[in-house]
C-alpha positions as CSV (number, residue, x, y, z in Angstrom):
1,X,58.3,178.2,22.0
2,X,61.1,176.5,20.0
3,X,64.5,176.4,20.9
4,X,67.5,176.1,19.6
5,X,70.0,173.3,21.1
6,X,73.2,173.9,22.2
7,X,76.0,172.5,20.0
8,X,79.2,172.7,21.8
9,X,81.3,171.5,19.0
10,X,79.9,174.4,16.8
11,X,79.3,177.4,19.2
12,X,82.8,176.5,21.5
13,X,85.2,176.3,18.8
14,X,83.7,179.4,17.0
15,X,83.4,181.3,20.5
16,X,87.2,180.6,21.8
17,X,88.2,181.1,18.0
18,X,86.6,184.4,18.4
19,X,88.8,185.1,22.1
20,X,91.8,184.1,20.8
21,X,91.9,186.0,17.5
22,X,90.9,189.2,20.1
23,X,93.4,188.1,22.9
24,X,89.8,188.6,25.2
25,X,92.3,187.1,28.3
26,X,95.8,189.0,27.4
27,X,97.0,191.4,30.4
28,X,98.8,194.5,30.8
29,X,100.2,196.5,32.9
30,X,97.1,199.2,34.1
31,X,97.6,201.3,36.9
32,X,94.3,202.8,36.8
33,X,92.5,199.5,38.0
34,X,92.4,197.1,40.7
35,X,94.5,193.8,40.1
36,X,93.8,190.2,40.7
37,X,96.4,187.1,40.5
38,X,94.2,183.7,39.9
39,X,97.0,180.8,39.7
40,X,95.7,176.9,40.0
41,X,98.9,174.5,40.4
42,X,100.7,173.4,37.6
43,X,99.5,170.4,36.1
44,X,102.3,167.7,35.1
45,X,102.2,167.1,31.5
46,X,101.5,163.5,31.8
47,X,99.9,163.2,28.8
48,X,96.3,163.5,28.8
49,X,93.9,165.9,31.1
50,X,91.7,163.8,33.9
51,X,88.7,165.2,36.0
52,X,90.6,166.2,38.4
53,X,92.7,168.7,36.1
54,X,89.0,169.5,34.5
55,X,87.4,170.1,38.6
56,X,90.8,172.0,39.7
57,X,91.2,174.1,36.5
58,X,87.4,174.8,36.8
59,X,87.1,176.1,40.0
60,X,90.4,178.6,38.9
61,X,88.6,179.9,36.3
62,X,85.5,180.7,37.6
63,X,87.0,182.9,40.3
64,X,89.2,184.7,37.7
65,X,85.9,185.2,35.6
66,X,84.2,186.3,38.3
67,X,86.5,189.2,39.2
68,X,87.2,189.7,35.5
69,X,83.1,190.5,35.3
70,X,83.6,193.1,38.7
71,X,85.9,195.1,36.5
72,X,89.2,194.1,38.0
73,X,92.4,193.3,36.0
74,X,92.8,189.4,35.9
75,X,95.8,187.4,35.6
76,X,95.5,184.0,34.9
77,X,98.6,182.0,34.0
78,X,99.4,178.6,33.1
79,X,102.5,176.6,32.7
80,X,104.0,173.1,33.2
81,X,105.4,171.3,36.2
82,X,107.4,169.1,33.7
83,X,110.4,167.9,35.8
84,X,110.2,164.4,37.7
85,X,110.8,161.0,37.4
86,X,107.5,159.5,35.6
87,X,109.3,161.8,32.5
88,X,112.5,159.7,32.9
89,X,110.4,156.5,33.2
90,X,108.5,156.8,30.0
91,X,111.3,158.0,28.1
92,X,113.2,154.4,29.3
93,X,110.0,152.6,28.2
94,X,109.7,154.0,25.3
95,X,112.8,154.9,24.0
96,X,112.7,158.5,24.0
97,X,114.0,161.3,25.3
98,X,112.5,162.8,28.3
99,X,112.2,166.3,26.7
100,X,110.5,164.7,23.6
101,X,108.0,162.9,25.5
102,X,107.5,165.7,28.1
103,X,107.0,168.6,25.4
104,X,104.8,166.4,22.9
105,X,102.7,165.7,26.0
106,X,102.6,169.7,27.0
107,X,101.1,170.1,23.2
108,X,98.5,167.7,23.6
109,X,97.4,169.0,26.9
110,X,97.6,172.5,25.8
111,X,94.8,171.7,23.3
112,X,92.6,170.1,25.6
113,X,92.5,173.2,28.3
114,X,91.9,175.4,25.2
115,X,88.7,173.3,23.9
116,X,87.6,173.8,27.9
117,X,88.0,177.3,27.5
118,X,89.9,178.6,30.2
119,X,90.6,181.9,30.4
120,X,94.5,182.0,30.6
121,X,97.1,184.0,29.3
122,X,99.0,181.8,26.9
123,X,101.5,184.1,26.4
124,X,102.6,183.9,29.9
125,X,103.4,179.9,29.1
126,X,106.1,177.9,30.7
127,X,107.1,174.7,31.4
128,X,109.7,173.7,34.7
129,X,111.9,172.1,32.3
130,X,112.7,175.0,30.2
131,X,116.4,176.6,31.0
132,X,114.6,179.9,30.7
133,X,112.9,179.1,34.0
134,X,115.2,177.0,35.8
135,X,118.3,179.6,35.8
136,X,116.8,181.1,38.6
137,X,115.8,178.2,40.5
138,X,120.1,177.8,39.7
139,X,120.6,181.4,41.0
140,X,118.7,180.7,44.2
141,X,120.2,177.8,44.7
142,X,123.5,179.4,44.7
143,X,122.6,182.2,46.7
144,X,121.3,180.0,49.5
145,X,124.5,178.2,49.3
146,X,126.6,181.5,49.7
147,X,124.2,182.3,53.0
148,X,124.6,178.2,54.8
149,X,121.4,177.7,53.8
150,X,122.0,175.0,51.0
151,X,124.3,172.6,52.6
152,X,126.0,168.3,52.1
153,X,125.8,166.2,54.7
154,X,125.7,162.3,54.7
155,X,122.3,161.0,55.5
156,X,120.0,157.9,55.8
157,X,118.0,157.2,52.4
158,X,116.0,155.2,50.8
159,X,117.9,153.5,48.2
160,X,117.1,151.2,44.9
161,X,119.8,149.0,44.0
162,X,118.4,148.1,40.7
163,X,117.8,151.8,39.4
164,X,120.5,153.2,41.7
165,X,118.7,156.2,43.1
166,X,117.0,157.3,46.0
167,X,113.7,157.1,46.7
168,X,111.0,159.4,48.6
169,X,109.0,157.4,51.0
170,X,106.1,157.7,48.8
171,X,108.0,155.5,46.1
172,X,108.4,152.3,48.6
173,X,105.8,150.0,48.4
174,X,105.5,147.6,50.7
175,X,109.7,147.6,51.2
176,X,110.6,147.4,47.1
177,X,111.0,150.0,44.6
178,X,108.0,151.3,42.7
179,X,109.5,151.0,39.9
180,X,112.3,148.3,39.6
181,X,110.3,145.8,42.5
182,X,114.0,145.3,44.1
183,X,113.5,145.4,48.0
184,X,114.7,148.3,48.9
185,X,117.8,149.3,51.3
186,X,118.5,152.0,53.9
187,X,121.7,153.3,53.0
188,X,123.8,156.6,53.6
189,X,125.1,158.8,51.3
190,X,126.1,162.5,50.9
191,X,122.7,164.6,49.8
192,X,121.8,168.4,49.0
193,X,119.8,169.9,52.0
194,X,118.2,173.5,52.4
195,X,118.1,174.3,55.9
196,X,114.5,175.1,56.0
197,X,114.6,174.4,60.0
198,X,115.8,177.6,60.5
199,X,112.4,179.0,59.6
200,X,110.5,176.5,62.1
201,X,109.3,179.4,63.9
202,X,108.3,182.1,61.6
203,X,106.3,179.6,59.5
204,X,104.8,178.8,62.9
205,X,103.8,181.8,63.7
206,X,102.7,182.5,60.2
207,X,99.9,179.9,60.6
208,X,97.9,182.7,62.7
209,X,98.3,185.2,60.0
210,X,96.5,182.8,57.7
211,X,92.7,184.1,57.5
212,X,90.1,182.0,55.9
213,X,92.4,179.0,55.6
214,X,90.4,175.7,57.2
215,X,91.8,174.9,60.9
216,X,92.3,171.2,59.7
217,X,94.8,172.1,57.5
218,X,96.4,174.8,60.3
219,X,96.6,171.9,62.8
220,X,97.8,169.7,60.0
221,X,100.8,172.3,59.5
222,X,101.6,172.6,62.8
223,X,102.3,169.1,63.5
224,X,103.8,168.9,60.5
225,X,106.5,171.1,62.2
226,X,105.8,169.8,65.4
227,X,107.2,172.6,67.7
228,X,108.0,170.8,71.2
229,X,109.7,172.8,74.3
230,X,111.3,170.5,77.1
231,X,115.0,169.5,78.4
232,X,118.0,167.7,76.7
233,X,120.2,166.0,78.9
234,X,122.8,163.4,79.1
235,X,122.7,159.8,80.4
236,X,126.5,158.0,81.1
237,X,127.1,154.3,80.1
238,X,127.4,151.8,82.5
239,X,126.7,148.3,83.2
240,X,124.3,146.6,85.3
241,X,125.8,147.5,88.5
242,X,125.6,151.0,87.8
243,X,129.7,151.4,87.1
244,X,130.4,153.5,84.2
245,X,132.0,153.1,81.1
246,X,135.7,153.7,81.4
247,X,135.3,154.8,77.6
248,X,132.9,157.9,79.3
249,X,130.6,157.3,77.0
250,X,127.0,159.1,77.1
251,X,123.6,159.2,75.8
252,X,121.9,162.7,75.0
253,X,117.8,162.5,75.1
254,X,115.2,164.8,74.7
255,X,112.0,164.9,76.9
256,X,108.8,167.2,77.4
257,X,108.4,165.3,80.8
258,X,111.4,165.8,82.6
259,X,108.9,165.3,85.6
260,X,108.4,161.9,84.8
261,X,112.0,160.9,84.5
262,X,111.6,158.7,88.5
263,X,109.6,156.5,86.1
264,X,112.6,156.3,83.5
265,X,112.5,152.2,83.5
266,X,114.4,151.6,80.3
267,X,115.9,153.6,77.2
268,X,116.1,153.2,73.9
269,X,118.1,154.1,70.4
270,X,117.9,154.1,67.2
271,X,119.3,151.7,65.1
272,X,121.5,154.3,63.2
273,X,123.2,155.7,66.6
274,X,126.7,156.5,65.7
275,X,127.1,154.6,69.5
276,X,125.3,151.4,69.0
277,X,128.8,149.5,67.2
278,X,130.6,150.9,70.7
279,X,128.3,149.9,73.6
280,X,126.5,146.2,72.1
281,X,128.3,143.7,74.2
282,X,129.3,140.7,73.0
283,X,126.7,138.6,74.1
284,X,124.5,140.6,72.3
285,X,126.4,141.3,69.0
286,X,124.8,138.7,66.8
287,X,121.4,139.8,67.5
288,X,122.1,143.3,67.4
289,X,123.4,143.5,63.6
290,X,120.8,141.2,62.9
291,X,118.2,143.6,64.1
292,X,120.1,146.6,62.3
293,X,120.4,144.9,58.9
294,X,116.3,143.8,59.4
295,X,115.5,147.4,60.0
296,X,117.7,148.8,57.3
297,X,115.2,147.0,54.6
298,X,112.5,149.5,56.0
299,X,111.0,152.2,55.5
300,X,109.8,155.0,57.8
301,X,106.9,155.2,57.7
302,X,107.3,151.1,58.2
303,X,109.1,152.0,61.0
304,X,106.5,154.6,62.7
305,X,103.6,152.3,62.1
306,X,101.8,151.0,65.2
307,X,101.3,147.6,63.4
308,X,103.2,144.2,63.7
309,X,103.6,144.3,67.6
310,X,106.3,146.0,69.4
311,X,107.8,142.3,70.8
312,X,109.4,141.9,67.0
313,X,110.7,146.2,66.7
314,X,113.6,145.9,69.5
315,X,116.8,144.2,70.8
316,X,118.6,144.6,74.1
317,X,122.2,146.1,73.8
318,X,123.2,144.8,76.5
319,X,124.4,147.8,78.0
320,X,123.1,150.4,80.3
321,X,122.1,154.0,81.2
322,X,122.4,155.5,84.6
323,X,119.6,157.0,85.2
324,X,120.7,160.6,87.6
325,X,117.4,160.8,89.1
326,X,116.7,157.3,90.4
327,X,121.0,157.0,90.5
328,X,120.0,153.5,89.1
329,X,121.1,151.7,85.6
330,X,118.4,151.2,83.0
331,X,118.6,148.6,80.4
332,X,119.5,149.8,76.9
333,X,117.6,148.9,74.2
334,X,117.2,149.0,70.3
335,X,114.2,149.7,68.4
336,X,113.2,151.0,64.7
337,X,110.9,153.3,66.0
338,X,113.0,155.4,67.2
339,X,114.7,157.8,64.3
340,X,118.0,159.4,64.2
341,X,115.9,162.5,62.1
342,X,113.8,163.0,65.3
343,X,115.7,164.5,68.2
344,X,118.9,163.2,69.4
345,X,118.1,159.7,68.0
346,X,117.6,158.3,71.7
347,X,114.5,158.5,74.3
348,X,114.1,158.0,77.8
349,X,111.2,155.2,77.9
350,X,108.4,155.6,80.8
351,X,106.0,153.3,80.4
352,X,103.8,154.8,83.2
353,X,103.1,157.4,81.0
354,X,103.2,156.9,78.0
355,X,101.8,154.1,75.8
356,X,104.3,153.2,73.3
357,X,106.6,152.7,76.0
358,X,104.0,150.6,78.0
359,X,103.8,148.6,75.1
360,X,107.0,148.0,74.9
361,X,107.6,147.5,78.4
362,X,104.8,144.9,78.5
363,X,106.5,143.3,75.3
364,X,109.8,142.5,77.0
365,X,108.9,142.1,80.4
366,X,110.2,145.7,81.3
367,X,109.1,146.9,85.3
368,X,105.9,150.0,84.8
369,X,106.6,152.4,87.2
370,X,103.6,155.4,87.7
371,X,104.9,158.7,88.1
372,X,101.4,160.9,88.0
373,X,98.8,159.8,90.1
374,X,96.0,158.7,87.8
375,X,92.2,159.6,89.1
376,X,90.6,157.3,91.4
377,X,88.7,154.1,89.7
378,X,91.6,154.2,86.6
379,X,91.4,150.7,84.8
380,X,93.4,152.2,81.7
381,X,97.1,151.3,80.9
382,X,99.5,154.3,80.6
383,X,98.3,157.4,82.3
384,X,98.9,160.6,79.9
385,X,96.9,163.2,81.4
386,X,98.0,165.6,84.2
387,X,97.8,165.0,87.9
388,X,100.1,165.3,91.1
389,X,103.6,163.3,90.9
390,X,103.9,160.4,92.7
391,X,107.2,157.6,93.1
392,X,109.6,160.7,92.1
393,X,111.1,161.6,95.1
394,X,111.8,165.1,96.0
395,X,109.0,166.4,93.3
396,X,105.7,163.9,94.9
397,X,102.7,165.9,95.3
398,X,103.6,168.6,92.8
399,X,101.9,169.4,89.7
400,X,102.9,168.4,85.9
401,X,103.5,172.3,85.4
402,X,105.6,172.5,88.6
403,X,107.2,169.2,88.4
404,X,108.9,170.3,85.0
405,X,110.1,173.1,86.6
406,X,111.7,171.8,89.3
407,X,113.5,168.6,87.2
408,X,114.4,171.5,84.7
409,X,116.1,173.2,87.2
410,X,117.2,170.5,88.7
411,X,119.4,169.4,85.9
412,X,120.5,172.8,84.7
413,X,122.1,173.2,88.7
414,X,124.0,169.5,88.0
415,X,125.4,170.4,84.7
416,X,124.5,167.8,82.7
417,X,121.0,168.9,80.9
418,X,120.1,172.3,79.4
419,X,116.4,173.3,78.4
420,X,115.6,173.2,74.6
421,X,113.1,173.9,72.1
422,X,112.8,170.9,69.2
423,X,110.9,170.9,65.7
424,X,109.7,167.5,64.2
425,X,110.5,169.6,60.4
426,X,113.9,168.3,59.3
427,X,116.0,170.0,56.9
428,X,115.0,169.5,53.1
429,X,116.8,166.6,51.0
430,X,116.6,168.0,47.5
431,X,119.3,165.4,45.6
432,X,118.2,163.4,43.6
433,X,120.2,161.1,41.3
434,X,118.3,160.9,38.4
435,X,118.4,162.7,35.0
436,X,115.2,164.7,34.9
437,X,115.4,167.8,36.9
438,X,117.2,170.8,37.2
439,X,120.9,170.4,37.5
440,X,122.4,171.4,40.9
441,X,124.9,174.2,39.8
442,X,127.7,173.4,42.1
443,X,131.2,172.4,40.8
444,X,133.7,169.8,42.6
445,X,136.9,171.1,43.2
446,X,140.2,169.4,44.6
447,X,142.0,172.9,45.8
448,X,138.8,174.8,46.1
449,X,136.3,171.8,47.7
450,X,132.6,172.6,46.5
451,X,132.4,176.1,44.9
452,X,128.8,177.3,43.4
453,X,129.1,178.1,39.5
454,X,129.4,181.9,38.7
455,X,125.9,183.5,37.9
456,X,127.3,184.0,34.5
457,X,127.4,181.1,33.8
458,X,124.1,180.3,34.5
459,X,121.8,178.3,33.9
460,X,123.7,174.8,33.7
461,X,122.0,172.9,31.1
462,X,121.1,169.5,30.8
463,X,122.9,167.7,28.1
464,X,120.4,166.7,25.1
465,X,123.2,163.6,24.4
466,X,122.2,161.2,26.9
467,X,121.3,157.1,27.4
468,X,119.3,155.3,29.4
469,X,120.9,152.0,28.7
470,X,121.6,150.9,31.9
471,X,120.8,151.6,35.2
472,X,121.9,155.1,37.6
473,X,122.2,158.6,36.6
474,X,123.3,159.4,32.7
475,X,124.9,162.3,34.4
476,X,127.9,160.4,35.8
477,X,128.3,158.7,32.7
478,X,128.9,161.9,30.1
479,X,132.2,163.6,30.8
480,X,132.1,166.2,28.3
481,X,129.4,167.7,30.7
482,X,130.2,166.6,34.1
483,X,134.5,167.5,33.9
484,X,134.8,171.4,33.6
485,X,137.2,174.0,35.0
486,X,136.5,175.1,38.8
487,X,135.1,178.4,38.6
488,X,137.4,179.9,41.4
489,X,141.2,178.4,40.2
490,X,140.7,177.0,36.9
491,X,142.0,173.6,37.8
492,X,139.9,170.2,36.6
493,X,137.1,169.7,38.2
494,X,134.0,168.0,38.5
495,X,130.1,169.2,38.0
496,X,127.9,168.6,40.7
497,X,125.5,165.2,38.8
498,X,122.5,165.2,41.6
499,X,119.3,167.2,39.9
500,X,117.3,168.7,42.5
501,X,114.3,167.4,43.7
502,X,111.0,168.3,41.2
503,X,109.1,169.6,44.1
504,X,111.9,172.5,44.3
505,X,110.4,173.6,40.7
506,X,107.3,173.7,41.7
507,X,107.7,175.5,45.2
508,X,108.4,179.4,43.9
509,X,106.9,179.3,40.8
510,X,103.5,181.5,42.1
């Protein structure tokens, strides 16, 4: 029997033709059946679809179509994550404007999902970009600002001299900027932060509420907030004799192993610590900055990587800590593992166990001392599994479980350490000091200090009048937008210039 082949150039466009003309994939409101909410992520309009927008889009669809054919109400939307810096790039290369190049882009990527034939509502459309859309992004912001939970501090970033900007980690390559190839420089300056810390917990114990979702990516969450329960306590300066610091100076750490602290044979901070400048002795000055300035040209995840050797990642201070179980000092080191983001920006090493520190230990001739008894016939390096204590004293023969009990307690009844839960999630840096992105609607005050713009007023709109003709952020260079009245006195003041971070766009819009 003939047949008749399949043209897709003639039966598509006549077919989608056919469901536009009848709005086949339009939705209303209709109480009377059972709804379903189908939304892929937004693409970025980058300029042309790839196969993976064609395999991501593809598997949307079918899942809408498939509860569309069981009689449900479908909604399938689609819109544009359009914010971001590759917008800002192209429009420098190629003398544009990012909105031109981002909405000419959208119209040419728009066509090509059509000729697949999704089934999306088009006249649900947006695009991130769009001041329609990013007003409330604006109101949120200002609303979390009025609870403490959009804050400025000064922090630690990754910073392009060339382009003037921060950078993510993900735009560092091999230490230079991705895009201007200037080595780039750990520098601190005051950012935008939502405080997302205080949620550590509930989106913890969210993760078991999550049915169906793969346990890889559970685990994956969970380290990513990295929930850790153990003892903060505080270490005093002194020198090698043991004499402290007539300053009364002090360390804080935190430990999950308080019961290992007998095996506590050196400590170490992070090259940030607000106390390195006031302990390095002189001896050890020069090499000291040296290191600092060496590990301010790095970034983290540099600096977390297990590869280069741990003899080049540290420097002696020269000073001490005195150590309140042993009542003995313990050198004081440097070393760029070590983050002021993680903790209190200073650990108590034990080489015994744990392997980093052994590492280390072994690195710079630093005495091992075990403090769980490893199984008989051990030939490994650090021990890290559980077992009876041993060289610690008053807690010998006890187990881990018991053992952090008792140095818990122990320090609690001396007043100087307090049990604590930590969380390896930091707050959220959402500044960003570039021109693409939504405009952080906050408004610098002399009288008033920094004073969230009214919700009338809202949304704050990017000026269309702006040049890219030299490096940093247009923003501070265009007055008539950036000097307005303060919204609370009426004096001059100043517009927040930071744009939030695109990712904020793209984190409610579902």
């Amino acid at each position: 029997m003939a047949t008749t082949p399949y043209n897709p150039a003639e039966i598509e466009v006549r077919v989608q033709q056919r469901w536009e003309a009848g709005k086949a994939f339009e939705v209303n409101e209709d109480p009377g059946r059972e709804k379903f909410y189908c939304l892929s992520m937004l693409p970025y309009p980058s300029g042309a679809l790839h196969m993976g927008h064609v395999r991501n889009y593809t598997i949307g669809d079918v899942i809408s179509r498939y509860h569309r054919m069981r009689g449900k109400n479908v909604l399938q939307p689609m819109g544009w994550d359009a914010f971001g810096l590759p917008a800002e790039n192209a429009a420098i290369k190629n003398r544009t404007a990012p909105a031109r190049w981002t909405y000419a882009n959208i119209e040419h990527m728009r066509g090509q999902l059509k000729r697949l034939g999704f089934a999306y509502d088009w006249t649900r459309e947006f695009a991130t970009c769009s001041p329609d859309y990013y007003r409330w992004e604006q109101l949120m912001f200002t609303r979390l600002m009025k609870k403490g939970l959009a804050y400025r501090k000064d922090a630690e970033v990754n910073w392009d001299p060339v382009d003037q900007t921060v950078l993510a980690n993900e735009q560092v390559v091999d230490g230079r900027g991705w895009r201007s190839g200037a080595v780039v420089q750990r520098k601190k300056i005051t950012q935008w932060f939502l405080k997302i810390t205080d949620y550590a917990e509930e989106l913890l114990r969210g993760l078991d509420e999550l049915d169906g979702w793969p346990d890889a990516v559970k685990t994956m969450q969970r380290n990513w907030i990295g929930r850790s329960e153990g003892c903060e306590f505080e270490m005093k300066v002194c020198d090698a004799d043991g004499v402290a610091d007539p300053r009364d100076l002090g360390v804080r750490v935190f430990t999950t192993r308080p019961d290992t602290s007998f095996g506590m044979t050196y400590a170490v901070l992070a090259p940030e610590h607000e106390l390195v400048a006031q302990i390095t002795s002189e001896a050890e000055r020069e090499a000291v900055e040296a290191f600092v300035a060496q590990v301010a040209q790095a970034s983290e995840e540099d600096r977390l990587s297990e590869e280069g050797g741990l003899e080049k990642r540290g420097v002696f201070t020269g000073a001490y800590l005195y150590n309140p179980f042993t009542e003995k000092p313990v050198p004081l080191y440097l070393a760029d593992y070590v983050l002021m983001g993680y903790g209190t920006g200073a650990i108590m090493a034990v080489p015994g166990q744990d392997q980093r520190d052994w590492d280390f230990a072994r690195a710079y001739g630093l005495p091992i001392v075990r403090t769980v008894q490893p199984p008989e016939g051990w030939e490994g390096e650090a021990y890290v599994e559980d077992g009876p204590a041993i060289n610690s004293d008053w807690l010998n023969g006890l187990e881990v479980t018991e053992a952090k009990e008792a140095a818990t307690a122990w320090l609690e009844q001396q007043g100087i350490g307090e049990r604590k839960v930590n969380y390896r999630l930091r707050d959220w840096g959402v500044s960003r000091q570039r021109y693409w992105g939504c405009p952080i609607p906050v408004i610098h005050c002399d009288t008033c200090g920094v004073v969230p713009e009214r919700k009338e007023n809202l949304p704050i709109e990017l000026p269309k009048d702006v040049t890219f003709d030299r490096p940093g952020n247009p923003l501070d260079r265009h007055p008539s937008w950036r000097d307005v009245p303060c919204p609370s006195c009426g004096k001059p003041a100043k517009r927040e210039t930071d744009t939030m971070d695109t990712f904020v766009d793209s984190s409610w819009y579902f």
